[in-house]
C-alpha positions in Angstrom: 27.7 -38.1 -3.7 29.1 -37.0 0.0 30.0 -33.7 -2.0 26.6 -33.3 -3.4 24.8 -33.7 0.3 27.5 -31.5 2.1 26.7 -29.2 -0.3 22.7 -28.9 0.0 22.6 -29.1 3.7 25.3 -26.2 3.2 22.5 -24.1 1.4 20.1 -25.7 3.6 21.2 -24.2 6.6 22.1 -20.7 4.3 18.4 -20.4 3.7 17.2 -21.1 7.1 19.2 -18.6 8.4 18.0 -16.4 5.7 14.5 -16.9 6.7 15.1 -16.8 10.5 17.1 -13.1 10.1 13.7 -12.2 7.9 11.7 -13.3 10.9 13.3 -11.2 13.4 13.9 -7.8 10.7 10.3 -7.9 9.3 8.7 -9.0 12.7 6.5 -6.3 12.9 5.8 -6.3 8.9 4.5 -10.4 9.2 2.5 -9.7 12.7 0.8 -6.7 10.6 0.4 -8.4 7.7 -1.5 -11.6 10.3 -3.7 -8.7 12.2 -5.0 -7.0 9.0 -5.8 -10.1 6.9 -8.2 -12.9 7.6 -6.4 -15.1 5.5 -3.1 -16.0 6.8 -3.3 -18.7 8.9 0.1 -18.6 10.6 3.5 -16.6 11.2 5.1 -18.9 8.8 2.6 -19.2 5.9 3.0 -15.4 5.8 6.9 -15.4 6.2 7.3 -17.8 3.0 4.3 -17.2 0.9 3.0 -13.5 1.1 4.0 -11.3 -2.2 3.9 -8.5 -0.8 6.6 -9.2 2.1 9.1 -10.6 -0.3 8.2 -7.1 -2.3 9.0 -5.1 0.5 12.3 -7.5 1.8 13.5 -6.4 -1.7 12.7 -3.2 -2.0 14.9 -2.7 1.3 17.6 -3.5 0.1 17.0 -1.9 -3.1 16.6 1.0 -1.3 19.5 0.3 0.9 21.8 0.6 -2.6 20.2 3.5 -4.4 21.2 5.5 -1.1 24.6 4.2 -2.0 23.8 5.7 -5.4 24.5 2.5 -6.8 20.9 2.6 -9.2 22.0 0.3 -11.9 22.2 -2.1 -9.5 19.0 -1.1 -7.0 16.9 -0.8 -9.8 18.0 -4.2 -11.3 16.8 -5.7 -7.6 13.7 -4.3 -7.9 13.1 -5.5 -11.3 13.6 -8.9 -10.4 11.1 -8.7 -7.5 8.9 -7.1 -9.9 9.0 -10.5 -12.2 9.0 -12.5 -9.3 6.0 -11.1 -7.3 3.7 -8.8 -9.6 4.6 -5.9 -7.8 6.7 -2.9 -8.6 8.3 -0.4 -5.8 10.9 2.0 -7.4 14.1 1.9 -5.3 14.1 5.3 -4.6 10.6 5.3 -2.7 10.8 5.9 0.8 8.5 3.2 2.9 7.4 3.6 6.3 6.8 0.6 9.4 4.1 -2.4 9.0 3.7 -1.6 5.9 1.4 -4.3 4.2 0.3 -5.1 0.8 -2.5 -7.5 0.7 -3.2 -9.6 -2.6 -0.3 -6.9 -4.7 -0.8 -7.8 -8.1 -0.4 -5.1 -10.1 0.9 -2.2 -7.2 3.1 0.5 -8.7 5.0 2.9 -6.1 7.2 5.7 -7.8 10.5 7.1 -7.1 10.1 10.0 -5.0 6.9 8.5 -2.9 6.5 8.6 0.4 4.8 6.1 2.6 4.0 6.5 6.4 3.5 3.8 8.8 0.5 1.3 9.5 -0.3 2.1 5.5 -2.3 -1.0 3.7 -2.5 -1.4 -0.1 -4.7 -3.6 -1.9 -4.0 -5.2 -5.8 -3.6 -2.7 -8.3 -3.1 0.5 -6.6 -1.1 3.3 -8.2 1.0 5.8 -6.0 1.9 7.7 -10.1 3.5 11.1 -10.9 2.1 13.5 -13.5 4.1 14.9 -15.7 8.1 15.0 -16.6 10.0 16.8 -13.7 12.8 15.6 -11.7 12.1 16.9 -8.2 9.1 15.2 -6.2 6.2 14.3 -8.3 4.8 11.3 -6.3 2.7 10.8 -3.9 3.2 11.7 0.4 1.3 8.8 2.0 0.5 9.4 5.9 -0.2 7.2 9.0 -2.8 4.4 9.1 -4.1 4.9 5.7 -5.6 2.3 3.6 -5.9 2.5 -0.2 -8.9 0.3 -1.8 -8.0 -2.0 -5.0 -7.3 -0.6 -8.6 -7.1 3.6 -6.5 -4.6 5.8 -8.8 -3.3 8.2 -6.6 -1.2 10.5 -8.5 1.3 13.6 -8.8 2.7 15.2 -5.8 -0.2 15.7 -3.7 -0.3 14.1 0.4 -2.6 11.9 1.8 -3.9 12.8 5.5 -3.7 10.1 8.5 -5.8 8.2 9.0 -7.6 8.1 5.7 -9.4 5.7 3.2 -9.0 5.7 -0.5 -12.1 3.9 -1.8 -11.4 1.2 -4.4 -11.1 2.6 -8.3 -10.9 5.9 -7.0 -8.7 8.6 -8.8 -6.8 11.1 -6.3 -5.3 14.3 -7.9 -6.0 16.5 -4.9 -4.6 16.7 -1.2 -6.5 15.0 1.4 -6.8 16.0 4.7 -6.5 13.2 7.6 -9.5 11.4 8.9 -10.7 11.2 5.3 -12.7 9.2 2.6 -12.1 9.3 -0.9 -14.1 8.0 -3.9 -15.1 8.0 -6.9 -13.2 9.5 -10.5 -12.0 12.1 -10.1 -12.1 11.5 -6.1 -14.5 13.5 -3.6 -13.7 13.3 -0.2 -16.1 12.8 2.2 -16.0 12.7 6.2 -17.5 10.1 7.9 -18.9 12.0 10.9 -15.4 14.5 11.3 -14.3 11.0 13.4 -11.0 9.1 13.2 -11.9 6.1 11.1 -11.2 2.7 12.5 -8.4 0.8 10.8 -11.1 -2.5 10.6 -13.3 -0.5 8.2 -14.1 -2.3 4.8 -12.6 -0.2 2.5 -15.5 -1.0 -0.1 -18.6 0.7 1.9 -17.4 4.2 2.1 -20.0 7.4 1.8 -20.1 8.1 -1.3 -20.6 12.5 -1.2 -22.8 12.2 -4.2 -25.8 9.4 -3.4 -25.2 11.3 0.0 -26.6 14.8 -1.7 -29.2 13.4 -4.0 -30.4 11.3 -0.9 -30.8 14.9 0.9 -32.5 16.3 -2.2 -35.0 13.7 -2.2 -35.9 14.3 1.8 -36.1 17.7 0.9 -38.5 17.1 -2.0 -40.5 15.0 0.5 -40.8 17.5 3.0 -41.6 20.4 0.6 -44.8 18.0 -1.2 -45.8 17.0 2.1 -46.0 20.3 3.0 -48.3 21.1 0.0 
C-alpha cells in the first residue's frame, strides 16, 4: 500500500511539474488565448482545459522531431493529439507566437504552412494544398490575422497582416494586408484602406457584393429622382 502512495505522489509531482514548465513555455500562448476569448475565466482553466493549447504543446514537439527528420515518430505525436483534441496540425507546419485556436474542432493545418504571430483560428478552418506536388503547396499566414469558422484557405497562396478571413469563406487567391475576405470563392474587400482592429467580430465583415448592389440602388434613386 506504501508502494502504491509513493508511487502516485511520484506522478503527482511528475505532472505538476509538467504543467508548471507549460506555464512558463506557453506563457504568452495562455495570456493570448485569456485576452482574445471572453470565455476563459482564469490562467488555469485555460492551462488545463483549452484544446487548442494542448494542440499546439503537441505540435511543438512534433515539430521539434520532424526537424530531427524523425517523421514516423512526429507524425505519430500529432496523430494522437489529433484523437485527443479534434484538431490536426501536420508536424511539418511552421507556427508563429500567441498563436490561438478558439473552439478547434475540426482545424486542419498542412505540412508546408506557414503561420505568423498574433494569428487566431476559429473551429473548422482549413489552411489545405491543391494538388500533388512536393515543394510548398500550403498556405503563408501573416501577422495578426484572424480566420472566421469553417474558412478553407487553400494552395500556396499568402495571407497579408493584418487581415480577416470571413467565416465559410474559400481563399484561392493572395491577399494583401489590411484585408477582408468573404464569401466562395473569396472577394476581398477593404474596410476604409485602414488597419483593422484585432477586436473586430469576424462575422460582420463588408461583404464587396451587397456593397455594389447597395451603390446600384442609390444610383437608381438618384437617376429617377432626377426624372
Amino acid at each position: 500500500m506504501n508502494c502504491l502512495v509513493q508511487i502516485l505522489l511520484i506522478l503527482l509531482a511528475l505532472f505538476a511539474i509538467k504543467m508548471f514548465l507549460i506555464s512558463i513555455f506557453f506563457y504568452s500562448e495562455i495570456k493570448a488565448a485569456q485576452k482574445r476569448d471572453p470565455a476563459a475565466k482564469s490562467f488555469l482553466e485555460v492551462l488545463f482545459l483549452y484544446q487548442g493549447l494542448q494542440a499546439l504543446i503537441a505540435h511543438r514537439i512534433a515539430h521539434f522531431f520532424y526537424r530531427l527528420h524523425m517523421f514516423f515518430l512526429a507524425r505519430y505525436l500529432s496523430q494522437l493529439a489529433r484523437f485527443a483534441t479534434g484538431i490536426e496540425i501536420h508536424p511539418g507546419a511552421r507556427i508563429g507566437k500567441r498563436f490561438f485556436i478558439d473552439h478547434g474542432m475540426g482545424v486542419v493545418i498542412g505540412e508546408t504552412a506557414i503561420v505568423g504571430d498574433d494569428v487566431l483560428l476559429y473551429q473548422g478552418v482549413t489552411l489545405g494544398g491543391t494538388g500533388l506536388e512536393k515543394g510548398k503547396r500550403h498556405p503563408t499566414i501573416g501577422n495578426n490575422v484572424v480566420i472566421g469558422g469553417g474558412a478553407k484557405i487553400l494552395g500556396n497562396i499568402t495571407v497579408g497582416d493584418s487581415s480577416y478571413i470571413g467565416a465559410n469563406a474559400v481563399v484561392i487567391h493572395n491577399v494583401p494586408a489590411n484585408s477582408t475576405v468573404v464569401g466562395v470563392p473569396g472577394r476581398i474587400t477593404k474596410q476604409d484602406g485602414k488597419k483593422i482592429d484585432v477586436s473586430l467580430d469576424h462575422i460582420h465583415t463588408l461583404d464587396p457584393i451587397m456593397q455594389n448592389i447597395e451603390e446600384l440602388e442609390k444610383r437608381i434613386e438618384n437617376l429617377e429622382k432626377n426624372k
